[in-house]
C-alpha positions in Angstrom: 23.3 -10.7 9.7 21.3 -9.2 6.7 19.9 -11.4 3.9 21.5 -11.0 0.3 19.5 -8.5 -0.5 20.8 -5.9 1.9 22.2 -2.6 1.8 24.7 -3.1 3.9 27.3 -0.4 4.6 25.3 2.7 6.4 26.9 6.5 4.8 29.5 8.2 5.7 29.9 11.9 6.3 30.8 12.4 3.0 28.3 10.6 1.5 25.7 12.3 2.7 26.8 15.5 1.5 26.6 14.3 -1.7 23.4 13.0 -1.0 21.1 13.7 1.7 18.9 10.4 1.1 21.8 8.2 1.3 22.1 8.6 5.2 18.7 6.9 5.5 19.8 3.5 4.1 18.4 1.2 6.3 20.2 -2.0 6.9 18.1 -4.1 4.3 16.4 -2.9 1.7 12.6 -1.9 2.4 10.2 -5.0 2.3 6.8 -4.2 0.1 4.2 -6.4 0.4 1.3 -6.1 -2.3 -1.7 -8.2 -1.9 -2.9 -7.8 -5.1 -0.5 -7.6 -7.3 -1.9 -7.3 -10.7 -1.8 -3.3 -11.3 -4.0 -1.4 -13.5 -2.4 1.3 -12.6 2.2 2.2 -12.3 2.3 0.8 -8.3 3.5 4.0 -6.1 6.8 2.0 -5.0 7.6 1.6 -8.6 10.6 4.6 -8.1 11.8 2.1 -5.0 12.0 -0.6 -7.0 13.9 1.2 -10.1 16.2 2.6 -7.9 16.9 -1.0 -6.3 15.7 0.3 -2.5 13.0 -2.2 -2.3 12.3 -6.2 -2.1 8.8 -6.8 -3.6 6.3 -9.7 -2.2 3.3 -9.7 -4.7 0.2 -12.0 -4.1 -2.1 -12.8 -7.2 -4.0 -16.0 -7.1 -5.6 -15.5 -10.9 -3.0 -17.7 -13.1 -2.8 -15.8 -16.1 -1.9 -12.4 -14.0 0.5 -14.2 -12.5 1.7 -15.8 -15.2 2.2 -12.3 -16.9 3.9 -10.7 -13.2 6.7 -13.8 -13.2 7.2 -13.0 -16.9 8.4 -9.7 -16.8 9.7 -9.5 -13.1 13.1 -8.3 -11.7 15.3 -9.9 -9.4 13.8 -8.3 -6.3 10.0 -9.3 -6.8 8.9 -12.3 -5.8 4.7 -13.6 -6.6 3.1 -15.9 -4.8 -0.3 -17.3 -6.2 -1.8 -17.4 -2.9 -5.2 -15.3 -1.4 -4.5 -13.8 1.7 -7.6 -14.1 3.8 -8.3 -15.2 7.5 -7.0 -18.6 6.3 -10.2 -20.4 6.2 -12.2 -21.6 3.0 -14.0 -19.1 1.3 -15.0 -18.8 -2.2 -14.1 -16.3 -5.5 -16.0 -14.8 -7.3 -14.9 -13.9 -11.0 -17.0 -11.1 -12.1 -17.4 -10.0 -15.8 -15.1 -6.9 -14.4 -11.3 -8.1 -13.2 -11.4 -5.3 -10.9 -15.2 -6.6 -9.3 -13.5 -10.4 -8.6 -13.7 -10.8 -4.7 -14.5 -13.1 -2.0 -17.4 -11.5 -1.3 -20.8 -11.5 -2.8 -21.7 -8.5 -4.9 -24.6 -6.8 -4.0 -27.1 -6.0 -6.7 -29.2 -4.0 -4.7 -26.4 -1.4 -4.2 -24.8 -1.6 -7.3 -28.0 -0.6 -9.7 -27.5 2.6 -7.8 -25.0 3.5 -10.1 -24.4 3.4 -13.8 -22.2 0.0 -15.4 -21.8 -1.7 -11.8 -24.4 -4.2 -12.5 -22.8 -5.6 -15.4 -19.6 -5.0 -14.0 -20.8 -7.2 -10.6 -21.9 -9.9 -12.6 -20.4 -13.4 -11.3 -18.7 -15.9 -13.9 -17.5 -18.4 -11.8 -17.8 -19.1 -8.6 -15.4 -21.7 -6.5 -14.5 -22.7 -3.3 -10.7 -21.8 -2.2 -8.1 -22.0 0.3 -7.1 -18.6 1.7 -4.1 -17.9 4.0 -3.5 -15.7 6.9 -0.9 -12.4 6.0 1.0 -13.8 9.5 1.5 -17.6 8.0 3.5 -16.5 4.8 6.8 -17.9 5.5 8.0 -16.5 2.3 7.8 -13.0 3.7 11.2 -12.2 5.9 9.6 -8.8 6.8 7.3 -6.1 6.0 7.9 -2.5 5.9 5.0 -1.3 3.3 1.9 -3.1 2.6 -0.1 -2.1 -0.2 -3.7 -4.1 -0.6 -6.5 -3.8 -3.3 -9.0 -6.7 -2.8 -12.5 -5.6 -3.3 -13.7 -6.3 0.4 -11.2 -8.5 2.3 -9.1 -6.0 3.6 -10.6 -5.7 7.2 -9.9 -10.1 7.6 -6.5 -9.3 6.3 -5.2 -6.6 8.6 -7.1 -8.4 11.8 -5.2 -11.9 10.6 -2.3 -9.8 9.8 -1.4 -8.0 13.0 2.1 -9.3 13.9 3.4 -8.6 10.4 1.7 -5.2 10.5 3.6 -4.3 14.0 7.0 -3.9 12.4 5.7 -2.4 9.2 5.3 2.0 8.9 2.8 2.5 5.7 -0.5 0.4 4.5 -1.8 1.7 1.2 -5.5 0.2 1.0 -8.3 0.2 -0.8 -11.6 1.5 1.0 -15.3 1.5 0.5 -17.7 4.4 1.9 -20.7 1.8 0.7 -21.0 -1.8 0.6 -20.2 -2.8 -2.6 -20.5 -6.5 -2.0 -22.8 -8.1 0.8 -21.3 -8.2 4.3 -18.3 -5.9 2.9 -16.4 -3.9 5.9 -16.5 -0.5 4.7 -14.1 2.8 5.7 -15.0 3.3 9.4 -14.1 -0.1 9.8 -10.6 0.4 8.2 -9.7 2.9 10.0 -11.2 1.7 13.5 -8.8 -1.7 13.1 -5.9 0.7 11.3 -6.0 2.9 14.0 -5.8 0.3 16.8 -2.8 -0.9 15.3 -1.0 2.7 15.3 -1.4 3.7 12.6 -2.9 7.2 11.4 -4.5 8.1 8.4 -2.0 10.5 5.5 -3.2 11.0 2.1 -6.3 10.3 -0.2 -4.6 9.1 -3.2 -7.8 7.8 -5.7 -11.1 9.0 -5.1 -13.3 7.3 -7.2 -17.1 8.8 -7.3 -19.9 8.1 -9.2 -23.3 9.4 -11.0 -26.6 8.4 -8.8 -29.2 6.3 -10.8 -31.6 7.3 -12.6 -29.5 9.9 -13.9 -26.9 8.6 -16.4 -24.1 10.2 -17.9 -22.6 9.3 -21.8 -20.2 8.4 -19.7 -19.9 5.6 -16.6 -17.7 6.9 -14.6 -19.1 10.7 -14.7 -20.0 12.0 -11.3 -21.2 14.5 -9.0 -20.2 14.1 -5.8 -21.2 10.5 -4.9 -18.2 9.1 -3.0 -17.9 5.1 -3.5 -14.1 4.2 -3.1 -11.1 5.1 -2.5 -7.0 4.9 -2.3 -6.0 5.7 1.5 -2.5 5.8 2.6 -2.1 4.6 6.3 1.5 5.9 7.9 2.8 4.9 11.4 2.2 7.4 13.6 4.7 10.0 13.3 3.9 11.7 16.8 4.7 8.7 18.7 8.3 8.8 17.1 9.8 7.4 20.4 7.5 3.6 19.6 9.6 3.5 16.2 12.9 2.0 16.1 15.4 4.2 14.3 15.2 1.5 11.4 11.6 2.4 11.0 12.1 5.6 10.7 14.2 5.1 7.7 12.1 3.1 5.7 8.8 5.1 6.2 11.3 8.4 5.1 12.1 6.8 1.9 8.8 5.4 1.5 7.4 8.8 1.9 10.0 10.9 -0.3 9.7 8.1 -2.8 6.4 7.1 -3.3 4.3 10.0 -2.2 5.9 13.0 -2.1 5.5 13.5 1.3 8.5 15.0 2.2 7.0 17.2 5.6 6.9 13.3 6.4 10.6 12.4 5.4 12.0 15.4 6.8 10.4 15.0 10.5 11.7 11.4 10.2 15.1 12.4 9.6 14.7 14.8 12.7 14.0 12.2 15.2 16.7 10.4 13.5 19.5 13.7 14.0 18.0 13.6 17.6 19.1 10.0 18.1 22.6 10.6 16.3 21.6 8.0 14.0 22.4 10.2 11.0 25.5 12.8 9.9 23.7 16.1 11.3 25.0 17.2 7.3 21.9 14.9 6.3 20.0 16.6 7.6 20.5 20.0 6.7 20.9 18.7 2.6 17.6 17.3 3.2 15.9 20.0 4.1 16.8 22.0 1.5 16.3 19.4 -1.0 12.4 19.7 0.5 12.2 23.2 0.3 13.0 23.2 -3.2 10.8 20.5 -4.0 8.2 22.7 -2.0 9.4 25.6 -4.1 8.7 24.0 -7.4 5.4 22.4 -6.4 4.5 26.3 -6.0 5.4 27.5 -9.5 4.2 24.1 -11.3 
């Protein structure tokens, strides 16, 4: 039995020549996870959720973020105010930056490297807290997408995190290529634990460089070629189609024609799919040509 939230019927032949994507409704709506949740920037599953294809989870332990999350929230999100962790004690540090707040110390002697960081690093408050394991969230029914931005806990999380991450098919996380923050895990880490879990890495979203010190730019965030952080997206591995369930499939095609553009991705998901006569073969031809005119266009734009 699905939960109230569900999709529930799956298409018909008919349906899905009017619309290749509806053949990939899945038999509940997608599960995001965001640990995180307070966006400076429009989230990537934003088009899931405004076409109702998602359920939202969204962690964000600093009140007032939260606050303003539960204020202007739909029906399918759902905040928690916990910090996901390894579900020990730790303690938060606020730094004069929102985006610098972490669990981890910053570290002064890489951030004077580069231009604003120091200011940016500097602690407010410090405080003991209670953090909780991504597996011990009994709020969370399921987890097809995780998306995480947590300035150095992301390693704990995905290690303290494994049985939810078996079931889900894309992690969006934040990475470091240096330590920010003393003791901080940076990207070979990630994608050592990442890849253990079977996943493989698909798109650099952000890439955030900056200027070396002592040169200085009017500007902070001018740069050269100094890599510091970064937006990777993490898909299950698409060559190993057989360790999927025909479910998964479904939710990492419309996570991928949704949020990314991927839709090489989609479209060899909806192939394994026709192979297991889990879709109307006209699906699959309508989607194909929906992703060579989206190709098309990308080419003259």
């Amino acid at each position: 039995m699905t939960s109230s939230a569900s999709i529930a019927s799956a298409p018909s032949a008919s349906s899905a020549d009017i619309d290749p994507l509806s053949a990939l409704v899945p038999e509940r709506l997608t599960a995001v996870v965001d640990i995180g949740a307070n966006p400076i920037d429009v989230p990537p599953y934003v088009p899931l959720l405004q076409k109702r294809l998602c359920r939202l989870f969204g962690f964000e332990p600093q009140p007032s973020a939260l606050a303003e999350l539960n204020a202007r929230k739909g029906e399918l999100e759902t905040y928690l105010p916990y910090v996901i962790g390894n579900g020990e004690q730790a303690r938060l540090r606020v730094c004069a930056a929102p985006g610098m707040t972490s669990l981890l110390e910053p570290d002064p002697v890489m951030l004077k490297h580069f231009q604003g960081f120091n200011e940016w690093g500097r602690i407010l408050a410090d405080s003991k807290i209670a953090t909780h394991r991504l597996d011990d969230i009994g709020e969370i029914d399921a987890m097809d997408y995780l998306k995480i931005d947590v300035q150095g806990s992301e390693l704990a999380i995905f290690q303290n995190g494994r049985r939810r991450l078996a079931e889900a098919v894309v992690v969006q996380t934040e990475v470091s290529f240096l330590p920010l923050y003393k003791q901080q895990p940076v990207f070979g880490e990630i994608d050592l634990e990442l890849r253990s879990q079977g996943f493989i890495p698909h798109a650099l979203m952000a890439i955030d460089k900056r200027m070396i010190w002592p040169m200085r730019g009017t500007n902070p965030y001018e740069a050269f070629n100094q890599l510091v952080e970064a937006d990777v997206v993490y898909v299950r591995d698409f060559t190993k189609a057989d360790a999927m369930s025909s479910e998964q499939l479904k939710h990492l095609a419309l996570v991928a024609h949704h949020c990314y553009g991927s839709y090489d991705l989609a479209a060899i998901c909806i192939h394994h799919l026709l192979n297991r006569n889990a879709i109307v073969p006209q699906a699959g031809s309508r989607y194909f040509e929906l992703a060579a005119a989206h190709r098309a266009a990308a080419k003259t734009g």
